[in-house]
SENUKOL-407024 format. One record per residue: residue number from 1; x, y, z of N, C-alpha, C in turn. Coordinates in steps of 0.05 Angstrom, whole numbers, plus 5000, padded with zeros to 4 digits. Last residue first. Layout:
! residues N
R   num    n_X    n_Y    n_Z   ca_X   ca_Y   ca_Z    c_X    c_Y    c_Z
R   NUM      X      Y      Z      X      Y      Z      X      Y      Z
...
This chain:
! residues 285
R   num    n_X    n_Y    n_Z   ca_X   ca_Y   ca_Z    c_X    c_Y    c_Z
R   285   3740   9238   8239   3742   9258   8262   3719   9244   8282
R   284   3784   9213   8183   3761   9212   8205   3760   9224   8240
R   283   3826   9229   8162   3790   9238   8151   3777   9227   8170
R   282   3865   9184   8171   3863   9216   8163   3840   9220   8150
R   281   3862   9131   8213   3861   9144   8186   3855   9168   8174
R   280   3914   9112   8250   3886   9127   8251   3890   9123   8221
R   279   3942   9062   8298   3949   9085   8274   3914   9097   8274
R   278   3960   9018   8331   3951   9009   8306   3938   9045   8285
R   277   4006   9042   8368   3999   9007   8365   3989   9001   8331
R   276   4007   9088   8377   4040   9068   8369   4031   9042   8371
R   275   3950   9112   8377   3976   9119   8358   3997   9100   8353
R   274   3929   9075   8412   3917   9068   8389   3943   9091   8366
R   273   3952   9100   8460   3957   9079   8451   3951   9073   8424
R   272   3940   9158   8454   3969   9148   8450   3971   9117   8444
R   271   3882   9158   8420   3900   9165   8450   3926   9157   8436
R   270   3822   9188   8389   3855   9179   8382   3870   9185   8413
R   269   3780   9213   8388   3789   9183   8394   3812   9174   8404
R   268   3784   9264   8358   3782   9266   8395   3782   9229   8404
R   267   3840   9281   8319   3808   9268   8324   3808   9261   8361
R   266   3880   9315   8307   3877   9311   8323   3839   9303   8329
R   265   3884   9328   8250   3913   9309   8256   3905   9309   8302
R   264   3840   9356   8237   3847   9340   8226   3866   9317   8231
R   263   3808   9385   8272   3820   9372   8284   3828   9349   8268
R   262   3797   9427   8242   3809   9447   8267   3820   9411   8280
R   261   3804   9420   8170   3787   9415   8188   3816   9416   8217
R   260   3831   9438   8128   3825   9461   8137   3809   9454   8166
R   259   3855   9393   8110   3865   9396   8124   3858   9428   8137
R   258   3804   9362   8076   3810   9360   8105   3826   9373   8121
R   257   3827   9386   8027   3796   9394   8036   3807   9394   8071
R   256   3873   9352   8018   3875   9381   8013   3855   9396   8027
R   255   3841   9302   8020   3853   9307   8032   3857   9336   8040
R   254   3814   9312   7968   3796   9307   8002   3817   9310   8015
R   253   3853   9304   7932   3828   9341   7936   3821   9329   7959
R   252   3866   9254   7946   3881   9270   7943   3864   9304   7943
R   251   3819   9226   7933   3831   9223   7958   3856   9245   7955
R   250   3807   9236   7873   3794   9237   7892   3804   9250   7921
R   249   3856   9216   7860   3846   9242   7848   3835   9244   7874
R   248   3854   9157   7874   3870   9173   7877   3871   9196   7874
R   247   3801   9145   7846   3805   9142   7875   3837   9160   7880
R   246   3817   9150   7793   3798   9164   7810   3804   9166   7833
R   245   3854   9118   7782   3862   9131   7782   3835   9157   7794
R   244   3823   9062   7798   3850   9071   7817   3860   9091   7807
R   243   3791   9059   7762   3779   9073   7781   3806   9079   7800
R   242   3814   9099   7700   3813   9073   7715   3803   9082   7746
R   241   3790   9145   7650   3798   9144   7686   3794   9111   7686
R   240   3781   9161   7591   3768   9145   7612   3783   9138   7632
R   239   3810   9218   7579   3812   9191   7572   3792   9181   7598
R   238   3825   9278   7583   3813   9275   7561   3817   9235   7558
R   237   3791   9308   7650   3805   9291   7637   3803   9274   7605
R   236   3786   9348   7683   3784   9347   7660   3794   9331   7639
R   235   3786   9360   7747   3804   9346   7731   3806   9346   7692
R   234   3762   9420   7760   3754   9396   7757   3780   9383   7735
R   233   3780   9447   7833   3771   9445   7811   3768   9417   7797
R   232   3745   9437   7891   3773   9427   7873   3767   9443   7850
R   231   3707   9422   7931   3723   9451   7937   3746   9451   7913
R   230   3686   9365   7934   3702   9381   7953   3714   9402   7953
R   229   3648   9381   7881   3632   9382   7914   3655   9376   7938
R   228   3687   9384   7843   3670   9395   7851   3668   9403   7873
R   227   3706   9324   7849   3724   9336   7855   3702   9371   7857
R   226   3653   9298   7831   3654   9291   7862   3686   9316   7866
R   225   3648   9314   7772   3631   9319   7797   3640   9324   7827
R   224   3699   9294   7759   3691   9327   7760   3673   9329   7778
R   223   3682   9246   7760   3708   9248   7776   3706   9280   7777
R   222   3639   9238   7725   3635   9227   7755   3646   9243   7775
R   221   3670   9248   7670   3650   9266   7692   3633   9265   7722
R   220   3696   9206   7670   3717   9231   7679   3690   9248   7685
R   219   3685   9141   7707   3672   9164   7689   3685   9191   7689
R   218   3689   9122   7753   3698   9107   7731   3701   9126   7708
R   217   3681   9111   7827   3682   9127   7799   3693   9116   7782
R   216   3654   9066   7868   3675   9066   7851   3663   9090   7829
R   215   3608   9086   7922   3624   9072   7906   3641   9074   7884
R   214   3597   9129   7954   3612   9119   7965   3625   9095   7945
R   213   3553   9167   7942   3541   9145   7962   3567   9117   7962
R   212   3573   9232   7960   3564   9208   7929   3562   9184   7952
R   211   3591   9280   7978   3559   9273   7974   3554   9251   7963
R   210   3640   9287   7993   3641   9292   7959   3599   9296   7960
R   209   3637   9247   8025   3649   9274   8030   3637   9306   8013
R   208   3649   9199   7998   3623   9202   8011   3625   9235   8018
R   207   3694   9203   7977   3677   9199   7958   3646   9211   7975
R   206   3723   9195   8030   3728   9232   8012   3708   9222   7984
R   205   3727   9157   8049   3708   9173   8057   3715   9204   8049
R   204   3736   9116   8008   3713   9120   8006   3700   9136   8025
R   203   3794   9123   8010   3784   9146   7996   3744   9142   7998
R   202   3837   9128   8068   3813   9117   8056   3795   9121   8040
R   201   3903   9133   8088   3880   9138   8075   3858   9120   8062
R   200   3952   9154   8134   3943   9125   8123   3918   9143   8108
R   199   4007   9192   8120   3985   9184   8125   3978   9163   8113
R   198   4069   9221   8124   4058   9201   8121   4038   9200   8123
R   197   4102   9295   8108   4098   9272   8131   4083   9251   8111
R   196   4156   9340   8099   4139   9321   8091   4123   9306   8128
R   195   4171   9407   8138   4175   9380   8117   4152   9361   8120
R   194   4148   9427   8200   4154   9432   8173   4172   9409   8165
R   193   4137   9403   8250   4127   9430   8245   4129   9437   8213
R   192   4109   9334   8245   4128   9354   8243   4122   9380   8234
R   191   4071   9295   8290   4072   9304   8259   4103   9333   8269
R   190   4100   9243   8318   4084   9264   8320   4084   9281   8288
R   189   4085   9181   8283   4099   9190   8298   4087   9217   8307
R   188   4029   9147   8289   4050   9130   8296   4073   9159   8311
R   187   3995   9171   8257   4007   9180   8290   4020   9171   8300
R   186   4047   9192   8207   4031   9207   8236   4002   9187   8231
R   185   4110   9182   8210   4091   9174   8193   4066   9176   8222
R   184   4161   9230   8183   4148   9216   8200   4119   9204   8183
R   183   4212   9201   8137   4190   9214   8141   4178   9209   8154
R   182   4273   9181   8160   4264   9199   8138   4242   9214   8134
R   181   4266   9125   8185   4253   9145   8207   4261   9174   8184
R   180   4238   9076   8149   4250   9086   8159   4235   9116   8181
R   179   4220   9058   8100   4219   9091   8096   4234   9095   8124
R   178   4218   9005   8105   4241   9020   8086   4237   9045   8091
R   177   4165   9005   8133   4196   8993   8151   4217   9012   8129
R   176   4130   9014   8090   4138   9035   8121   4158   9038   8125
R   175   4128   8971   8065   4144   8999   8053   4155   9024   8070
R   174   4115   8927   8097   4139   8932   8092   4158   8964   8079
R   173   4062   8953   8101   4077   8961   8123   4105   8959   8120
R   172   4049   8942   8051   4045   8968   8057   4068   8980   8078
R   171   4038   8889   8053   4067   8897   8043   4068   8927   8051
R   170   3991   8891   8098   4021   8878   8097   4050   8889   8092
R   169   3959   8919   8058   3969   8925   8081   3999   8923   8091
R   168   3945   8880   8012   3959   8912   8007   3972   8928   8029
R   167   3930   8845   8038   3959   8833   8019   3972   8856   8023
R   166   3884   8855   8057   3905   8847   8080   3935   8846   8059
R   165   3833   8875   8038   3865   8906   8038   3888   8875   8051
R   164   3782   8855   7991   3815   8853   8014   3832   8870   8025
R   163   3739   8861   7953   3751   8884   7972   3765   8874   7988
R   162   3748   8819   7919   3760   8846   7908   3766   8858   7940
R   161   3769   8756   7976   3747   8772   7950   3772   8802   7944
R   160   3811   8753   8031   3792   8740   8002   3776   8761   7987
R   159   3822   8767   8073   3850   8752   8049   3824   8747   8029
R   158   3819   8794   8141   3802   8780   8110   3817   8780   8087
R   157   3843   8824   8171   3855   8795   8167   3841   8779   8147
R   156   3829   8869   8162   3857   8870   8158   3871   8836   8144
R   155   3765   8882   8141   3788   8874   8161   3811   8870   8159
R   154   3735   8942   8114   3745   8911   8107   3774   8915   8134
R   153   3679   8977   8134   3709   8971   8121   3709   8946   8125
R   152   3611   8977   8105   3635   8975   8129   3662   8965   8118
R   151   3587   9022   8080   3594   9001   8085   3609   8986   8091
R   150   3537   9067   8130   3549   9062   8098   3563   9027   8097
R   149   3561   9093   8190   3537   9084   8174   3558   9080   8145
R   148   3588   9109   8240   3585   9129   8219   3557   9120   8187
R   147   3614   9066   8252   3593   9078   8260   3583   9102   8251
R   146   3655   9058   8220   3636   9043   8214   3610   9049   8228
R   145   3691   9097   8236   3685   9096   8219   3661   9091   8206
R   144   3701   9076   8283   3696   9097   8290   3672   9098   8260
R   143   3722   9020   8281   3699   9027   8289   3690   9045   8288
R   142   3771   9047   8257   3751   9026   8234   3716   9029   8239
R   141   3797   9063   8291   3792   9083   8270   3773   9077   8261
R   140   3805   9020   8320   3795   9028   8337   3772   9060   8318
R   139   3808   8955   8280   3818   8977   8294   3797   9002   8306
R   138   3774   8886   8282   3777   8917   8269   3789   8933   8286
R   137   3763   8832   8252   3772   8846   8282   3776   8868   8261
R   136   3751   8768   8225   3744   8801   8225   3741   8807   8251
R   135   3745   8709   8239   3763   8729   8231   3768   8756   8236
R   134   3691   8696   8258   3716   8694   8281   3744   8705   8266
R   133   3662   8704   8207   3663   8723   8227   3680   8718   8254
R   132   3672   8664   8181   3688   8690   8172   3685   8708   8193
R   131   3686   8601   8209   3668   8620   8211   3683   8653   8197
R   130   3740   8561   8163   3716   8558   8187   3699   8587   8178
R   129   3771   8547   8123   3774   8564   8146   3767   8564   8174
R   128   3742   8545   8076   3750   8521   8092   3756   8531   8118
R   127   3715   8587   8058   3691   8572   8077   3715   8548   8087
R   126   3773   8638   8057   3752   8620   8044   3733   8602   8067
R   125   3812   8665   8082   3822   8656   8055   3795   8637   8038
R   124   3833   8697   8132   3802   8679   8130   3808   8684   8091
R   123   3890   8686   8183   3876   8704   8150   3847   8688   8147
R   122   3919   8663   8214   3905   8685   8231   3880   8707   8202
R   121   3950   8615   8201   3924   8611   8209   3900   8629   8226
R   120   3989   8639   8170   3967   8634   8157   3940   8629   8176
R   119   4038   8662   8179   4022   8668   8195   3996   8656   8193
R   118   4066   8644   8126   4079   8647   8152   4055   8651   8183
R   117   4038   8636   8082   4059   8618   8100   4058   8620   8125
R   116   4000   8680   8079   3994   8652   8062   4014   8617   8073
R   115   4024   8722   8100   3998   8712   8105   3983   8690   8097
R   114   4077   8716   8086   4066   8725   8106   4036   8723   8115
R   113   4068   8721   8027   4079   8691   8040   4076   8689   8075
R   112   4051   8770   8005   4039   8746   8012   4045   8718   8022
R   111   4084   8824   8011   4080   8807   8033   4060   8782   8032
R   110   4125   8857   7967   4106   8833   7968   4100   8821   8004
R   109   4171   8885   7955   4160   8891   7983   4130   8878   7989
R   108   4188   8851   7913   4184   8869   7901   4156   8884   7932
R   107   4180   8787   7927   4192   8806   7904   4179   8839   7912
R   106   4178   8756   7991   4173   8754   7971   4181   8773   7957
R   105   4189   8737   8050   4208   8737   8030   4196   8742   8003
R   104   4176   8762   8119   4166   8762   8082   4188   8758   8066
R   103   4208   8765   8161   4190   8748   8156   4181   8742   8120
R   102   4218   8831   8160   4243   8808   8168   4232   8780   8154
R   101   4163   8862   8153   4195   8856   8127   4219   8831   8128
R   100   4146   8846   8195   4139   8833   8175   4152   8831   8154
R    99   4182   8866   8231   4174   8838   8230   4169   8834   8212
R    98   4177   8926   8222   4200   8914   8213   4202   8879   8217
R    97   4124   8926   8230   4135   8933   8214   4159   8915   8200
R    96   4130   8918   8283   4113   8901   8272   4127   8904   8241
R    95   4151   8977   8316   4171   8945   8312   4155   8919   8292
R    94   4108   9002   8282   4133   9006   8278   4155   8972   8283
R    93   4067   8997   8324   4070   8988   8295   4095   8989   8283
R    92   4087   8944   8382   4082   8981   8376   4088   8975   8339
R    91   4095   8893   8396   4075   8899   8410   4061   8946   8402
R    90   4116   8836   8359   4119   8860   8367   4090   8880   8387
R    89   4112   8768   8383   4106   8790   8370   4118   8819   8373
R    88   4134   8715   8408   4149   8746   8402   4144   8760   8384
R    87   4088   8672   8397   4100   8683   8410   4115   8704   8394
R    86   3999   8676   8382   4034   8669   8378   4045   8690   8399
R    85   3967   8699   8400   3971   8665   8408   4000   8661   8403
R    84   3947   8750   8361   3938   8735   8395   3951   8705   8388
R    83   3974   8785   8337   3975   8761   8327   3967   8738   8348
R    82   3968   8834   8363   3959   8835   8331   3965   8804   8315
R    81   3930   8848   8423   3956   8836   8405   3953   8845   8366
R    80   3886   8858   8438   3916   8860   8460   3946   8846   8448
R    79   3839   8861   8418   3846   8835   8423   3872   8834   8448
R    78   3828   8908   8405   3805   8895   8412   3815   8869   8426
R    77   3874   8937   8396   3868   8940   8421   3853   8922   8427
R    76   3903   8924   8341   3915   8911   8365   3894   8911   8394
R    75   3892   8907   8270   3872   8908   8300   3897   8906   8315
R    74   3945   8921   8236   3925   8914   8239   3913   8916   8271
R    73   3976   8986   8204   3979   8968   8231   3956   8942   8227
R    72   3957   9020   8166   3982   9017   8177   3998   8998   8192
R    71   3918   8993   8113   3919   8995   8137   3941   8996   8147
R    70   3928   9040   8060   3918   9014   8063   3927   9014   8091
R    69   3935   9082   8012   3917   9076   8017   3922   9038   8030
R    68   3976   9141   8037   3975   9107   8023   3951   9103   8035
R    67   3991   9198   8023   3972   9191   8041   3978   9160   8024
R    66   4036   9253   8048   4034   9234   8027   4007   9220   8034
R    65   4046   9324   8041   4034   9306   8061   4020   9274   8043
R    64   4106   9357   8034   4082   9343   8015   4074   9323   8044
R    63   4150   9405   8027   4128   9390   8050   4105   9388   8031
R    62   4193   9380   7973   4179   9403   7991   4162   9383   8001
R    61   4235   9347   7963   4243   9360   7954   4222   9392   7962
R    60   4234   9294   8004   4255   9321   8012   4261   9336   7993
R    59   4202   9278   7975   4189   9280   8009   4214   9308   8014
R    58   4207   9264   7932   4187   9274   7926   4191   9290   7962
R    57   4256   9217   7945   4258   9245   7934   4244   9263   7925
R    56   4215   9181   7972   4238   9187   7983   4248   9214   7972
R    55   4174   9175   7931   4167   9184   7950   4189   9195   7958
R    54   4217   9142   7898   4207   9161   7887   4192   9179   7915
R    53   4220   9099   7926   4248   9113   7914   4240   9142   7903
R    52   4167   9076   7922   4180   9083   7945   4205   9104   7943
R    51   4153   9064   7873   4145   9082   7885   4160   9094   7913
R    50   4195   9026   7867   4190   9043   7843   4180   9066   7872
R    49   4172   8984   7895   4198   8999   7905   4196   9025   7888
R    48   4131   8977   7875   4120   8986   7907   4155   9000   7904
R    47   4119   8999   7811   4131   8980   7834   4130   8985   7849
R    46   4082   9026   7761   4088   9022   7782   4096   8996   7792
R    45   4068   9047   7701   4072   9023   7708   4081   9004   7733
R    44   4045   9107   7677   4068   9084   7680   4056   9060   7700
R    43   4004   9148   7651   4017   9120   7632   4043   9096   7649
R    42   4012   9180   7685   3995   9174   7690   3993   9146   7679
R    41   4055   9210   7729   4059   9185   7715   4038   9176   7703
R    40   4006   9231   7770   4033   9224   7767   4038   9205   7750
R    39   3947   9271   7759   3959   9242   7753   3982   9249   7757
R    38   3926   9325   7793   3936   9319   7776   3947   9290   7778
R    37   3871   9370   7820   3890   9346   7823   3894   9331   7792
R    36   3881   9443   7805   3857   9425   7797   3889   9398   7805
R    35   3899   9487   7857   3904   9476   7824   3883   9452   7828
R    34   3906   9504   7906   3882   9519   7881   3888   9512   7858
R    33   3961   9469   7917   3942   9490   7930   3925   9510   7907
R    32   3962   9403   7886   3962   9431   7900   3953   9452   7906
R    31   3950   9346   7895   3935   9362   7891   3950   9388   7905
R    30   3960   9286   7854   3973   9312   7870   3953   9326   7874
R    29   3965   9214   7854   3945   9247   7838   3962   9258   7860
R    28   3987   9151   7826   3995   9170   7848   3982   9194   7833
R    27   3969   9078   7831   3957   9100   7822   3966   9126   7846
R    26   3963   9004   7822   3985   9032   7833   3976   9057   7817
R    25   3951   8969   7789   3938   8985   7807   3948   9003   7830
R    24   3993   8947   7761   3973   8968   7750   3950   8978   7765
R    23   4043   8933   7778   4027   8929   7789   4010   8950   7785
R    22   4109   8894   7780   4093   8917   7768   4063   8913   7770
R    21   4128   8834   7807   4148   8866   7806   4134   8890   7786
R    20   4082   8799   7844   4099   8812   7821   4113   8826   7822
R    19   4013   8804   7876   4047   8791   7873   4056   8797   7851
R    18   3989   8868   7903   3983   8842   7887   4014   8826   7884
R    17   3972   8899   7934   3989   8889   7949   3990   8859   7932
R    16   3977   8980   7923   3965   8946   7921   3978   8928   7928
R    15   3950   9036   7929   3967   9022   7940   3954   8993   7920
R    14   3951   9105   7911   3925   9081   7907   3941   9055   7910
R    13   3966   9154   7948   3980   9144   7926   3957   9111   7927
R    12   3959   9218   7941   3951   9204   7949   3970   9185   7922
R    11   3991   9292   7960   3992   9266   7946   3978   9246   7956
R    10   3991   9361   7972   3973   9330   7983   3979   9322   7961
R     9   4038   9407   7979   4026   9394   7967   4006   9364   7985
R     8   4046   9441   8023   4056   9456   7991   4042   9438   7975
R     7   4031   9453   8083   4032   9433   8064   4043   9443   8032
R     6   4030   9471   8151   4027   9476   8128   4032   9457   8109
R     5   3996   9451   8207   4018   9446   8184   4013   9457   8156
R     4   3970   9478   8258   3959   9482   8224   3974   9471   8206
R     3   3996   9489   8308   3955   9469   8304   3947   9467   8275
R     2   4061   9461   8305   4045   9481   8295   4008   9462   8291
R     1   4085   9439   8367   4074   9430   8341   4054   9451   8331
């Protein structure tokens, strides 16, 4: 495996895991090599499949390193499962994957019936619940992360408020399962000497990166700033930015940024297990 993949392009793509078949918080930026990051689409109107079909012929048309924003896997190590109690789970992300696609019946690679039906009593959805804190488990990346200071990620299995990832996850994973073995998806798989690959991403640590204290851009001079202070040029944008189209900007120059770092696709955490169980997040070393 080459210690340097080369890349022709970083894409981030601003995930969501809301119910429906179009979903205005879907947000895809490019960033190529010494060009200022660019909106995809910037006026449209995204579908998880939409996007997917599109990745698929984005991936084999040059080595683009994609990044989705939402958890690959949920917690496995802290606990030794990812659904402690129940039976015939999967036990590596990949076969999970394709559980949750099998399991989810909802539109448009939707997974909330999976967490609202099917599995419900592993989500924290509110005070009926019980304690929020016998919910929240975290992956091994998350800790890493969170020790790092600032504000701590969100759990996989928390279902409530703005900051949730579990809906976006979920279906996330269903999009996995369709991608199939077409593009690896690192670390799950090994990264490839040449063509595309997968990453999971987190843009609030290419905001913090940036110097900024990690919350939502909104402002096209915010978004110059922080593209700035990673090495980018500046977007220049002649309309007020939605923040999912920030964050995607964003995370996309950070990315581009990161991959000059000597252990980008190799953080000294990362073992084999925490690769085919519950994944990493690219940016954190």
């Amino acid at each position: 495996m080459s210690p340097a993949p080369r890349f022709e392009n970083c894409v981030a793509i601003d995930w969501s895991g809301a119910k429906g078949r179009r979903h205005k918080g879907i947000a895809i930026a490019e960033a190529r090599d010494g060009m200022a990051p660019r909106l995809v689409r910037p006026d449209h109107v995204w579908s998880r499949c939409g996007v997917l079909d599109w990745l698929l012929e984005r991936a084999a048309a040059e080595p683009t390193l994609f990044g989705f924003d939402f958890s690959f896997a949920p917690p496995f190590i802290e606990r030794g499962g990812y659904l402690p109690g129940e039976a015939d789970i999967p036990d590596t992300a990949r076969d999970f994957w394709a559980y949750v696609d099998a399991v989810s019946d909802d539109e448009d690679l939707g997974a909330a019936s999976f967490l609202e039906r099917v599995h419900r009593p592993h989500f924290y959805f509110g005070i009926a619940d019980g304690t929020k804190a016998d919910f929240v488990h975290f992956r091994r990346c998350d800790t890493a992360l969170n020790a790092q200071g600032g504000r701590k990620t969100a759990s996989a299995y928390d279902a409530i408020g703005a900051a949730q990832v579990a809906k976006a996850s979920f279906s996330g994973m269903r999009l996995l399962h369709h991608v199939g073995d077409r593009i690896p998806v690192w670390p799950m798989d090994c990264l490839p000497e040449q063509g595309s690959a997968i990453v999971e991403i987190y843009t609030r640590i290419y905001i913090r990166n940036a110097g900024l204290p990690g919350k939502k851009i909104r402002t096209a001079d915010e978004l110059d700033a922080a593209l700035q202070a990673l090495g980018s040029a500046p977007a220049n944008l002649n309309h007020r930015p939605t923040d999912h189209q920030t964050d995607a900007l964003i995370t996309a120059a950070g990315m581009r940024a990161h991959l000059a770092n000597a252990t980008a696709f190799r953080p000294p955490d990362l073992t084999p297990e925490i690769a085919r169980t519950e994944g990493w997040t690219f940016g954190i070393t």
